[in-house]
C-alpha positions as CSV (number, residue, x, y, z in Angstrom):
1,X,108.6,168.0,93.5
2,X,105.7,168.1,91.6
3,X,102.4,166.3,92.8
4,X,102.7,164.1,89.3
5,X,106.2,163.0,89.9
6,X,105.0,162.8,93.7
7,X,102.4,160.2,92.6
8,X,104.7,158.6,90.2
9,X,107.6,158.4,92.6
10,X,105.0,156.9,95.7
11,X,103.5,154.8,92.8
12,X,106.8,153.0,91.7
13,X,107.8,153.1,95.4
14,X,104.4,150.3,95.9
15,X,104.8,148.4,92.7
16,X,108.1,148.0,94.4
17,X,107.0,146.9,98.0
18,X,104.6,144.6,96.5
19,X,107.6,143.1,94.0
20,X,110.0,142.2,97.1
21,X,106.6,140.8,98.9
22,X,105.5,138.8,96.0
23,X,109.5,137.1,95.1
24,X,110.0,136.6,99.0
25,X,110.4,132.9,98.6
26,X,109.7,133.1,102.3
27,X,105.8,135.0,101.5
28,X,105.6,132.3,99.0
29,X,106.2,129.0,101.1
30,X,103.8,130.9,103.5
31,X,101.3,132.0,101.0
32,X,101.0,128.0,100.1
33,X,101.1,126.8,103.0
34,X,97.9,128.8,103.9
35,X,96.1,127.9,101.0
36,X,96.7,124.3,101.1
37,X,96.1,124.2,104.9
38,X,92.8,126.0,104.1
39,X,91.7,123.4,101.3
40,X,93.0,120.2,103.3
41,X,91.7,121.7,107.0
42,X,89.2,124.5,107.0
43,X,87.0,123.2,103.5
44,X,86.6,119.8,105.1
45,X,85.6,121.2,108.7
46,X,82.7,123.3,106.6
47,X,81.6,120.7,104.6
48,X,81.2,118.8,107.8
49,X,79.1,121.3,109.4
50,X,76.6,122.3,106.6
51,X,75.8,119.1,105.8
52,X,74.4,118.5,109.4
53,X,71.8,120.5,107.9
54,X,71.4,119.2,104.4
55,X,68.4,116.2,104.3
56,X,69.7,113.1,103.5
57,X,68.3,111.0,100.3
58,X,67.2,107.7,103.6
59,X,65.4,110.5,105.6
60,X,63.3,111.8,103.2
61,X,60.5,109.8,103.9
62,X,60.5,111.4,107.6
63,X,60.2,115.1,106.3
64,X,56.8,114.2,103.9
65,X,55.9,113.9,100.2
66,X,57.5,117.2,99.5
67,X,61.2,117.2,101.0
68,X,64.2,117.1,98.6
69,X,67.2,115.7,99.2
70,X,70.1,118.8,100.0
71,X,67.3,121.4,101.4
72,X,67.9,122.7,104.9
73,X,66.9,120.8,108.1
74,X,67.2,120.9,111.8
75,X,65.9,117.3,111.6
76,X,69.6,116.1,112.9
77,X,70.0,118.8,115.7
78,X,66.5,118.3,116.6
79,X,67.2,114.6,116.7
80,X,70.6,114.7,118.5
81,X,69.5,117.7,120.8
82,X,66.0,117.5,121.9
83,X,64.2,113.8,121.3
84,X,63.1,111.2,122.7
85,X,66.2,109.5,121.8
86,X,68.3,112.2,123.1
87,X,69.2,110.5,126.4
88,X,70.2,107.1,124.8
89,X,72.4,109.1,121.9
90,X,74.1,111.8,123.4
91,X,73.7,112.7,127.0
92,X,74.8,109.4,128.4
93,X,77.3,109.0,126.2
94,X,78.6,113.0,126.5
95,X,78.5,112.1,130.5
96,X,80.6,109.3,129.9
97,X,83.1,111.1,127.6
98,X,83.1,114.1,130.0
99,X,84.3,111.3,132.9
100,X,86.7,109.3,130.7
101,X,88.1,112.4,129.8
102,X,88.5,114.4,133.1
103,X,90.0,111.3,135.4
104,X,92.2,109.9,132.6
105,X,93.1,113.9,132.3
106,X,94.1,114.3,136.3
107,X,95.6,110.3,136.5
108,X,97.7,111.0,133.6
109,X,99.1,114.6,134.2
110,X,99.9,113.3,138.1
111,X,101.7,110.1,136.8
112,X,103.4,111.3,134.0
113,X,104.6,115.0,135.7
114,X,106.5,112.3,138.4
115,X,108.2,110.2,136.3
116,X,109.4,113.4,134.4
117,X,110.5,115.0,137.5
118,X,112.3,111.5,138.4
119,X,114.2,111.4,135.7
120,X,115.2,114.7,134.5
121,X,116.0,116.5,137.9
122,X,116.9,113.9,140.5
123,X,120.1,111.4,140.4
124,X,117.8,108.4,139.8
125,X,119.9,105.6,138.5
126,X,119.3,103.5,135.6
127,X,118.2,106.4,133.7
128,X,119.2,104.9,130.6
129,X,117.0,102.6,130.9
130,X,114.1,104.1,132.7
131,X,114.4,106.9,129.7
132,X,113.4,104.4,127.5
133,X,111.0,102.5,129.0
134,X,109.2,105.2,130.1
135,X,108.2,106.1,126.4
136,X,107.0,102.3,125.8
137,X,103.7,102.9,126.9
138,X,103.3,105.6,123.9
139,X,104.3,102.8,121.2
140,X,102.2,100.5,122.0
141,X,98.2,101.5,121.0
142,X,95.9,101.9,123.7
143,X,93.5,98.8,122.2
144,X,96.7,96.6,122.7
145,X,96.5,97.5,126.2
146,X,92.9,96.8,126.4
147,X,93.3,93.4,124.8
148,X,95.9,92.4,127.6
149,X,93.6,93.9,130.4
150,X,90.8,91.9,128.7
151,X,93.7,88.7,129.0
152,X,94.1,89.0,132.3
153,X,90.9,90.0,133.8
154,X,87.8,89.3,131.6
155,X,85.1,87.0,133.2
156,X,83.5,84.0,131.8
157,X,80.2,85.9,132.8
158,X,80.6,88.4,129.8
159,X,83.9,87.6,128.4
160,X,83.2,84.2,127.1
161,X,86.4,82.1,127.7
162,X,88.1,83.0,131.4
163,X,91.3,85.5,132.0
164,X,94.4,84.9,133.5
165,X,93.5,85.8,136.5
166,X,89.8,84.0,137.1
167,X,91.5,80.8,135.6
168,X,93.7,80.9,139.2
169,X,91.0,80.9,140.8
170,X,89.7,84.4,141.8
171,X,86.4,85.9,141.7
172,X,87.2,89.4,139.4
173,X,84.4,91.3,139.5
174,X,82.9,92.9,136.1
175,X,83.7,96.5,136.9
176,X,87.3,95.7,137.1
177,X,87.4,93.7,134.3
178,X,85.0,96.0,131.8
179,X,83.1,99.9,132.0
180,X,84.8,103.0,133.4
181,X,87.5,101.9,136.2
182,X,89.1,99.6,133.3
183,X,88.7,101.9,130.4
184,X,90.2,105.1,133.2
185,X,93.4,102.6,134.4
186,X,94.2,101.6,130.4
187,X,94.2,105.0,129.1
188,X,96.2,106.2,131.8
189,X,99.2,104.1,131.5
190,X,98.6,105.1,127.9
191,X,98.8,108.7,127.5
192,X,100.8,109.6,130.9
193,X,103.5,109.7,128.2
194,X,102.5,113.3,126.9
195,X,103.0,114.6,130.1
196,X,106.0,112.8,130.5
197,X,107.4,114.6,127.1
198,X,105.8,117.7,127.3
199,X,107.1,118.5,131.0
200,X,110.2,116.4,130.7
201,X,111.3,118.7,127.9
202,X,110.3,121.5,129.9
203,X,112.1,120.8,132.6
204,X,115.3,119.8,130.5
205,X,115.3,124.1,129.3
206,X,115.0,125.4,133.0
207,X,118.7,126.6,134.8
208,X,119.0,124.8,138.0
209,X,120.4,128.1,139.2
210,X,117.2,129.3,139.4
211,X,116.3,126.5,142.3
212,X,119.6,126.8,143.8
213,X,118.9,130.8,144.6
214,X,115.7,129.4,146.5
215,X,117.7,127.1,148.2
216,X,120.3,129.8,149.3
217,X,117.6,131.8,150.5
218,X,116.2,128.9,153.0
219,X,113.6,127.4,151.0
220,X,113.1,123.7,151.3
221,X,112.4,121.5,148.7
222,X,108.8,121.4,148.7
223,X,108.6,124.7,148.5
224,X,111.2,125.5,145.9
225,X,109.2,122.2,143.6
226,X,105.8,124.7,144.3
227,X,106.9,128.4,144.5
228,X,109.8,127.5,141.6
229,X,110.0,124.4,139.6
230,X,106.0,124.2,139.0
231,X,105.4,127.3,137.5
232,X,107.9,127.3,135.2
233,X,106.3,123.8,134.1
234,X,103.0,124.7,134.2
235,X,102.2,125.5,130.7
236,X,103.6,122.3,129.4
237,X,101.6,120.5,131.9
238,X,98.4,122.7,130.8
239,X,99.8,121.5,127.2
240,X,99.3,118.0,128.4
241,X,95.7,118.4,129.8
242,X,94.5,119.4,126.5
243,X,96.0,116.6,124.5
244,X,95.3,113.5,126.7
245,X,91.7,114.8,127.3
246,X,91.5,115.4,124.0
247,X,92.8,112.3,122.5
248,X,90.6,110.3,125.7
249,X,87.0,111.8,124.9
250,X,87.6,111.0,121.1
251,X,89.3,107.1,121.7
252,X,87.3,104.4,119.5
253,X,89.8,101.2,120.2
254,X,89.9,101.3,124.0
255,X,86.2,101.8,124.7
256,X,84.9,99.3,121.6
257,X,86.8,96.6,123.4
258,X,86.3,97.4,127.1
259,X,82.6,99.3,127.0
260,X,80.8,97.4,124.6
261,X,80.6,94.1,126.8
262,X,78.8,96.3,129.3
263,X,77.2,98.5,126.7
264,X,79.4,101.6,128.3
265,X,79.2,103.6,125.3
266,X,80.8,107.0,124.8
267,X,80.5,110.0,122.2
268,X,83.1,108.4,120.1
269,X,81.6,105.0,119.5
270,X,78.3,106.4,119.2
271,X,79.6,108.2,116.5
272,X,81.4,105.1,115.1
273,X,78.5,103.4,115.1
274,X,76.2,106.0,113.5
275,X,78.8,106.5,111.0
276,X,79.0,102.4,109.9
277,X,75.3,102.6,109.4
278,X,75.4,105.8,107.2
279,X,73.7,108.0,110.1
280,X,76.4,110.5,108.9
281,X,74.9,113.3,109.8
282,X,73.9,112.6,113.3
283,X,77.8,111.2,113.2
284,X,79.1,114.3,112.3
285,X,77.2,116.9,114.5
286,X,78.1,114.3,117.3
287,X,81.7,115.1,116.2
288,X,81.2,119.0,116.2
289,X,79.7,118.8,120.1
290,X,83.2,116.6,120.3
291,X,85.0,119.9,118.5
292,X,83.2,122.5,120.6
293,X,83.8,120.5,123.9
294,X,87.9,120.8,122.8
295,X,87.7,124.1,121.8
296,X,86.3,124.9,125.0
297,X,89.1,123.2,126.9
298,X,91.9,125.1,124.4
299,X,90.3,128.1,125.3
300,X,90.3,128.0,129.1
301,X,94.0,126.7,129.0
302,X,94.9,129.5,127.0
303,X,93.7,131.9,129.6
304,X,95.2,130.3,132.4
305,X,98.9,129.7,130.5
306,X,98.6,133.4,129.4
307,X,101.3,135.2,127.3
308,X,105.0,134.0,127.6
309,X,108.0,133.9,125.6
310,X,109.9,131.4,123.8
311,X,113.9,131.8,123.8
312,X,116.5,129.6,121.5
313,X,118.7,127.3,123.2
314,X,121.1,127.0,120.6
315,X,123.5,130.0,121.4
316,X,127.1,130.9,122.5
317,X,125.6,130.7,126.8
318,X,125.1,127.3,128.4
319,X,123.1,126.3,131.0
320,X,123.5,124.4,134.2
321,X,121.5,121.7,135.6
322,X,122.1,120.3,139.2
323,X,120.6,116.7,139.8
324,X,118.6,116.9,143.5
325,X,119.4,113.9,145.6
326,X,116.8,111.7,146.7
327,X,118.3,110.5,149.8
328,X,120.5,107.4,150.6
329,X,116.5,106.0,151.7
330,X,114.4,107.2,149.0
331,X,116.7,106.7,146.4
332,X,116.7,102.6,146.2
333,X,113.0,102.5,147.6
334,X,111.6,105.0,144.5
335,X,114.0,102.9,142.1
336,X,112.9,99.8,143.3
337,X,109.0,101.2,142.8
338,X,109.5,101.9,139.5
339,X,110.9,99.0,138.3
340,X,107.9,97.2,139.9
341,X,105.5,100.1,137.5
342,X,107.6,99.4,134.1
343,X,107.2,95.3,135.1
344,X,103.2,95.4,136.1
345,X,102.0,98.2,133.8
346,X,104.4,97.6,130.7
347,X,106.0,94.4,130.5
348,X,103.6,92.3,131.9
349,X,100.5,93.3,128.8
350,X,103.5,92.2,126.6
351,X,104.1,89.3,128.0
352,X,100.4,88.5,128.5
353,X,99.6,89.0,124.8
354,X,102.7,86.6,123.9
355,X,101.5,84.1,126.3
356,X,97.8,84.3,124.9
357,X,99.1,84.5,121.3
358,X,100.3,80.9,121.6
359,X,97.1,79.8,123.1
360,X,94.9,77.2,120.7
361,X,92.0,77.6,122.9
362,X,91.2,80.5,125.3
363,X,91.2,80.6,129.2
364,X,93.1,77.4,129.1
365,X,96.5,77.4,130.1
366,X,98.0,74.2,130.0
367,X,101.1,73.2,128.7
368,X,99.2,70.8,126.0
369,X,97.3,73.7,125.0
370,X,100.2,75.8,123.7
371,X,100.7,76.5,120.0
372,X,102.6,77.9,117.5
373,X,99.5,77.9,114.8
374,X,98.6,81.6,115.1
375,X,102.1,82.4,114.0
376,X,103.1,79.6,111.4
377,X,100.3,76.9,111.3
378,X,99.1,75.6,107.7
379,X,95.3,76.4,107.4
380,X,93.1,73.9,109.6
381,X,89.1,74.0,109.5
382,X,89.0,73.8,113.0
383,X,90.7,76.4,113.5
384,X,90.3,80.1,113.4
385,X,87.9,79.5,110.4
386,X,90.6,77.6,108.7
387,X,92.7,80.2,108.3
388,X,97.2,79.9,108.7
389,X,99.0,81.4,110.8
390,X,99.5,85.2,110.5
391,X,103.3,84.2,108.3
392,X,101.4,82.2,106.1
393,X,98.6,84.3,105.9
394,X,98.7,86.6,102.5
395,X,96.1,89.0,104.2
396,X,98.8,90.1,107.0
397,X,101.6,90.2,104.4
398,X,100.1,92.2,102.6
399,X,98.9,94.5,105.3
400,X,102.7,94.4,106.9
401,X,103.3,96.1,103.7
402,X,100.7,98.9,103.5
403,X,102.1,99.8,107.2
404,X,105.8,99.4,106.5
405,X,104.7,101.9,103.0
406,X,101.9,104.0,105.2
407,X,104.4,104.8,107.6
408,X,107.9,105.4,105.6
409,X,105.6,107.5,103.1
410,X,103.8,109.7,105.5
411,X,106.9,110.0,107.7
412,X,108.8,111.5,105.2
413,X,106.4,113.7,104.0
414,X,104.6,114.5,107.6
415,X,108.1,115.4,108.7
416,X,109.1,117.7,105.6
417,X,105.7,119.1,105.7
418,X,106.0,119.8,109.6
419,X,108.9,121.1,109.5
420,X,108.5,124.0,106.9
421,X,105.3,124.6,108.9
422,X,107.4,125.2,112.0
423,X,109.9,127.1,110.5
424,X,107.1,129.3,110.0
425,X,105.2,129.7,113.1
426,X,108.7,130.1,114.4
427,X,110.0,133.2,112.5
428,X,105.8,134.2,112.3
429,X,105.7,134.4,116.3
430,X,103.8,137.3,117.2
431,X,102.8,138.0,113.6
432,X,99.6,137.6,111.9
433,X,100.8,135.0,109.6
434,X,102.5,132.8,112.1
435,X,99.2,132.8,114.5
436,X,97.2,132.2,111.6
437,X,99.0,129.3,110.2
438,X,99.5,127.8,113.7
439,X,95.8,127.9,113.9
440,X,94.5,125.9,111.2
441,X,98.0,123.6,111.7
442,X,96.2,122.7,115.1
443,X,92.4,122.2,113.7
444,X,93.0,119.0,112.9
445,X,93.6,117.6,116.6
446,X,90.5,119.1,117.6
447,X,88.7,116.5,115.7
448,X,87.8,113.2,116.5
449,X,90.5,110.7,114.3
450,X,86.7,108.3,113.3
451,X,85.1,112.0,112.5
452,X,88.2,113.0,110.5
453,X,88.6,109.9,108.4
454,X,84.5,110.1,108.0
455,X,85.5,113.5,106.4
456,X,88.0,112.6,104.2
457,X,85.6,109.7,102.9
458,X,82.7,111.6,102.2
459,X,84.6,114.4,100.6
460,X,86.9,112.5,98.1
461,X,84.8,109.4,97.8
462,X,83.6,112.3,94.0
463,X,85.9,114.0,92.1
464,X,86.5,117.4,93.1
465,X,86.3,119.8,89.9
466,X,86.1,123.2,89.3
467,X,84.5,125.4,86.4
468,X,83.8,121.7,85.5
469,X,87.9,120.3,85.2
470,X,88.8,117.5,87.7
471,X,91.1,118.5,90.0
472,X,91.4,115.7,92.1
473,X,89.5,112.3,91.2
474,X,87.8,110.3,93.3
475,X,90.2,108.9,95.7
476,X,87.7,106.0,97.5
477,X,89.8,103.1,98.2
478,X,93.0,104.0,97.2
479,X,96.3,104.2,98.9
480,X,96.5,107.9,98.5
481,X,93.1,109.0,100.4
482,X,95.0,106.5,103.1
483,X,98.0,108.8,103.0
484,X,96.4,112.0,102.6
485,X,94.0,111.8,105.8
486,X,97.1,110.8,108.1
487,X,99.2,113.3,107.0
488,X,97.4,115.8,107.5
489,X,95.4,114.3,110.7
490,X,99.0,114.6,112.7
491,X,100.2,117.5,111.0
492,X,99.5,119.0,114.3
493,X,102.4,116.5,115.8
494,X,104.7,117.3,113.1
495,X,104.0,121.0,113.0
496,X,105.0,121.1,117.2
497,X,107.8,118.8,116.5
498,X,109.3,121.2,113.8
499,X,108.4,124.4,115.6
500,X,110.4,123.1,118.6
501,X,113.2,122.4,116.3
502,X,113.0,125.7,114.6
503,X,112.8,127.7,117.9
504,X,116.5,126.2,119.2
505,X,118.3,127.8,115.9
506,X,119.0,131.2,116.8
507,X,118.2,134.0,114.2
508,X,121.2,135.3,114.5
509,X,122.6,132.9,112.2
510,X,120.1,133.6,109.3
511,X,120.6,137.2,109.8
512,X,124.2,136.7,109.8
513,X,124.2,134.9,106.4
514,X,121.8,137.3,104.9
515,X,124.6,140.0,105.8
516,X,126.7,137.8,103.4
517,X,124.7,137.7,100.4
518,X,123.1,134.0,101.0
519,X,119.5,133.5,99.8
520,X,116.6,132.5,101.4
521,X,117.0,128.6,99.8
522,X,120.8,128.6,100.8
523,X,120.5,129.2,104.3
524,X,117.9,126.9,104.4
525,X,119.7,124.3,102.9
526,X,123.4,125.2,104.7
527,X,122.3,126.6,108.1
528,X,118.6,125.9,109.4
529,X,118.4,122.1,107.7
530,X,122.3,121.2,109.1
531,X,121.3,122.4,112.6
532,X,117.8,120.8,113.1
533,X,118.5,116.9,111.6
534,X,118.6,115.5,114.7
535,X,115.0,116.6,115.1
536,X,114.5,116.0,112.0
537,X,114.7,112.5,112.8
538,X,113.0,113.2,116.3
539,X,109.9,114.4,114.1
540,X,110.0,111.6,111.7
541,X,109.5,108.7,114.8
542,X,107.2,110.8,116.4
543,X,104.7,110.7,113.1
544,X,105.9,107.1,112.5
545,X,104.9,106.0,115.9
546,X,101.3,107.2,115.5
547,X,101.1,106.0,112.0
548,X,102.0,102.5,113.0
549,X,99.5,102.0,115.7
550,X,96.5,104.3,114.3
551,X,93.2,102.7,114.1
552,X,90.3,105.2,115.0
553,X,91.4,107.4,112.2
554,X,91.6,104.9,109.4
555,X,88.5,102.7,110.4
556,X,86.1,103.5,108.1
557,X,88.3,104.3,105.2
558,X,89.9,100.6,105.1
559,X,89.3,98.5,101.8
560,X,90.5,94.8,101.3
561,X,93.7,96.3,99.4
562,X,94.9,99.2,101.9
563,X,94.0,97.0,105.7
564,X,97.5,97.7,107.5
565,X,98.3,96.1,110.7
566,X,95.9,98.1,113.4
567,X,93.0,97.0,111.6
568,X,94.0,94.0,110.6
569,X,94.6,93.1,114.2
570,X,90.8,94.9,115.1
571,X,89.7,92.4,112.3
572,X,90.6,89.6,113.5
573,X,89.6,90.4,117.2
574,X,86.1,91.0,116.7
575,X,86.1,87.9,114.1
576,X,86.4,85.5,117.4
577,X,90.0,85.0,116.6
578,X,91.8,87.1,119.7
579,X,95.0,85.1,119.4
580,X,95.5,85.9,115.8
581,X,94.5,89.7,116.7
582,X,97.4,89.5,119.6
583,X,100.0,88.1,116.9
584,X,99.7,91.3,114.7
585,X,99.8,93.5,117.7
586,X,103.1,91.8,118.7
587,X,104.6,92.1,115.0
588,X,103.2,95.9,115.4
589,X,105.2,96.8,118.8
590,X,108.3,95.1,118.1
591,X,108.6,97.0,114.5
592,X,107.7,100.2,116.0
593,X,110.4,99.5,119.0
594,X,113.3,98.6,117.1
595,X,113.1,101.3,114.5
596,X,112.7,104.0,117.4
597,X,115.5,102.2,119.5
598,X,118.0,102.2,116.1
599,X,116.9,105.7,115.9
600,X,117.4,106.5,119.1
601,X,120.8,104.8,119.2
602,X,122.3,106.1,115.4
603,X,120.4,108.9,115.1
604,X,120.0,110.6,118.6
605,X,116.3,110.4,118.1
606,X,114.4,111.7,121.1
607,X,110.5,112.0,121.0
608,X,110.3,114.7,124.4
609,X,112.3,117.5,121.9
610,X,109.8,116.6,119.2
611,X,106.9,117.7,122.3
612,X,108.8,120.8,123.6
613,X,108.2,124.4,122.2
């Protein structure tokens, strides 16, 4: 051949490479996926960090006669870093993160890897139940919980008007009822249930043939639970460290309600509070310490989890899981101690915040002192500022309906979204593309929710144009901005969810259809979507449980016309009106129970497969 038809022939042979790349529908989705991730994620995350050293138009006065507003500074970092004011702004507070975050980390893991343990590999009775009421505890928002330990413990001392349990008489001392031991004990019985899905699912995909080897071999069962059992869980248990100390050093709710009487202040309400009085700057390098201190903890769980593999479940083999027996002693004595945990840590807040919803005044429990006016009193001046009950109030309506719309609008597209980002990082695995997309899915949790929404604010609060067209206009105060920031703020929930999902379809099947001539869009449609609806619909109550009860993220985005039911609640609570604030968080619950328990009933929802993977 000659070297010009050699040329030609290696030059047609590219143009053709490149053609099959480029009309890959699959390169497309990914190629979109990537920019949008990078626009919605990375952009954001940049304009965060440069403008912690951009001079603000209030501090100009500090720099002298000739600063401008937009030049370069260290005045923030300076500030944060190394001032006089460093002790009172970050050090105490990062101490006080760093504490939160560790103990809740170690309380939760312990709690939560039991329970699992309880009811996925031991003949515990009443699993049905226990499955369910197990997973309460993530429905119902950590500030709930803090309102009915406030109920039940607060002092007349700090608290104003007595809890339950000083109006009986007792003397409860002010670090039970407020600081560190409160805020440690709410957040635990809070986000024990990530460890509970993450190693629950785990331990639902190991063969109890590999425990029963170690049995024939002698082993007892302490051993075979260590040398066996644990290592095979301990990557979704080093999952679970990174997102409840995650999510616990970035909490707003928990610590504005159960710090602030004592003036226990944290990195996250210090950046709240910097952020409500425009200190955005100090806010946001606050929030990138927050982001380092995370990235740190990823990084060091990543060494110790190391390399493994991931195998689909969906196949022709089955596997074979043998319940252990707890013994004809410990099995009534462990049932017996749970049901006392479910009663004390999960329906007893509920029924406290009924009780102190019907309340007229607080810290007096009489019967004469019961009411129905929170829920469906007509407006009285001397009461609650003479405001109706929440059914008669237009204000909760009206944010009833931005939840009810905030959540069915984002859990549709959350879950669609999520899902084509998991059927991505699931056929990328190993590849550059699947790493890279998993990456910036994952960004997003690394940031604190107040931070993120802070973000979102300050970046579409303009128009964003380009070569001088508006691409996007300014989306301050609108329903969309609202939508936007929680999509994409759990897109690292929905992205796991649909990854797990993605992982059980074998690719056999896709290969096998390819063999018979069906595109990319048809097996989609007749093979992968078919076999992954029921997580489909685990997905979708995953992101509609965090949507319902999210109020760090939306904070300082609300407006008069988009308030939904968290805030609403937060409203009223630091208005004086607790009882009003407790009504909302009841409405909140029971809508985000029964959806999930119709779910779970009609549509074989369960939230542990939407954590696996």
């Amino acid at each position: 051949m000659r070297p010009k038809e050699e040329n030609y022939s290696k030059s047609k042979r590219l143009k053709n490479q490149i053609k099959a790349v480029v009309t890959n529908p699959y390169n497309v989705i990914v190629l979109i996926a990537i920019l949008l991730l990078t626009y919605l994620i990375v952009l954001p995350l940049l304009d965060m960090i440069s403008s912690t050293f951009e001079l603000a138009q209030r501090d100009l006065r500090v720099m002298g006669p000739d600063a401008e507003v937009g030049q370069f500074t260290l005045y923030y970092w300076q500030r944060l870093l190394a001032s006089e004011l460093s002790m009172s702004m970050l050090i105490k507070p990062l101490i006080n993160s760093l504490t939160i975050g560790v103990c809740v980390s170690v309380c939760a893991i312990a709690l939560g890897s039991v329970l699992a343990w309880l009811m996925v590999r031991s003949d515990l009775p009443c699993k049905r139940f226990f499955s369910l009421a197990v997973i309460i505890p993530y429905m119902i928002p950590s500030w709930c919980k803090s309102q009915a330990w406030l109920s039940m413990f607060k002092t007349a001392r700090l608290g104003g008007a007595p809890g339950f349990m000083a109006s009986l008489g007792f003397d409860v001392p002010d670090w039970l009822a407020y600081g560190p031991v409160a805020i440690i004990i709410v957040l635990t019985l809070h986000y024990y249930a990530y460890t509970y899905l993450l190693v629950s699912a785990a331990l639902n995909s190991i063969n109890s043939e590999l425990e029963e080897m170690g049995e024939i071999q002698g082993a007892g069962k302490a051993m075979i639970l260590r040398r066996i059992t644990l290592p095979l869980v301990l990557p979704a248990m080093l999952s679970a460290v990174i997102l409840t100390f995650s999510k616990a050093i970035g909490t707003f709710g928990t610590i504005n309600y159960l710090g602030s009487p004592v003036q226990y202040y944290t990195l996250s309400s210090q950046l709240y509070m910097n952020s409500k009085s425009l200190n955005t700057q100090t806010a946001f390098a606050m929030a990138i310490i927050m982001i380092c201190i995370a990235s740190v903890a990823v990084f060091i769980n990543q060494k110790l989890i190391g390399a493994r593999k991931s195998y689909a479940t969906i196949g022709g083999k089955g596997g074979r899981s043998t319940l252990i027996g707890l013994g004809r002693v410990g099995r009534p004595v462990i049932t017996a101690l749970l049901f006392v945990f479910f009663a004390v840590g999960i329906i007893m807040p509920i029924l406290i915040l009924i009780m102190e919803s019907c309340m007229l005044k607080e810290g007096t429990y009489s019967l004469s002192n019961f009411t129905l006016h929170y829920w469906i009193g007509d407006p009285d001046p001397k009461i609650m500022e003479g405001m109706p009950g929440i059914f008669k109030n237009p204000d909760f309506i009206k944010a009833l309906l931005n939840s009810a719309r905030l959540t069915l609008v984002n859990g549709i597209f959350g879950t669609i979204f999520g899902q084509i980002l998991g059927y991505i990082c699931a056929k990328g695995r190993g590849k550059f593309h699947g790493k890279l997309v998993e990456q910036l899915v994952f960004i997003p949790y690394l940031i604190p929710s107040v931070a993120f929404g802070g973000i979102y604010l300050s970046m579409f609060s303009q128009p964003q144009t380009l070569f001088g067209v508006t691409l996007v206009p300014s989306l301050y105060g609108t329903f969309t901005l609202l939508t936007l920031v929680s999509v994409v703020k759990h897109l690292p929930f929905a992205s796991r969810a649909g990854t797990s999902n993605m992982l059980q379809i074998s690719g056999e099947l896709e290969e096998a259809a390819t063999i018979e001539g069906a595109g990319f869009f048809k097996r989609f449609v007749k093979i992968v979507f078919p076999l992954s609806k029921g997580g489909f619909i685990s997905g979708f109550m995953l992101i509609f449980v965090s949507i319902m009860k999210e109020l760090d993220l939306i904070i300082l985005i609300m407006t008069p016309t988009t308030s939904t039911l968290p805030y609403l609640a937060f409203q009223y609570q630091n208005g004086n009106s607790p009882q009003a604030s407790n009504c909302v968080a009841i409405v909140m619950f029971s809508i985000v129970f029964l959806v999930y328990a119709l779910a779970n009933i009609f549509g074989d929802a369960d939230l542990a497969k939407s954590m696996a993977g």
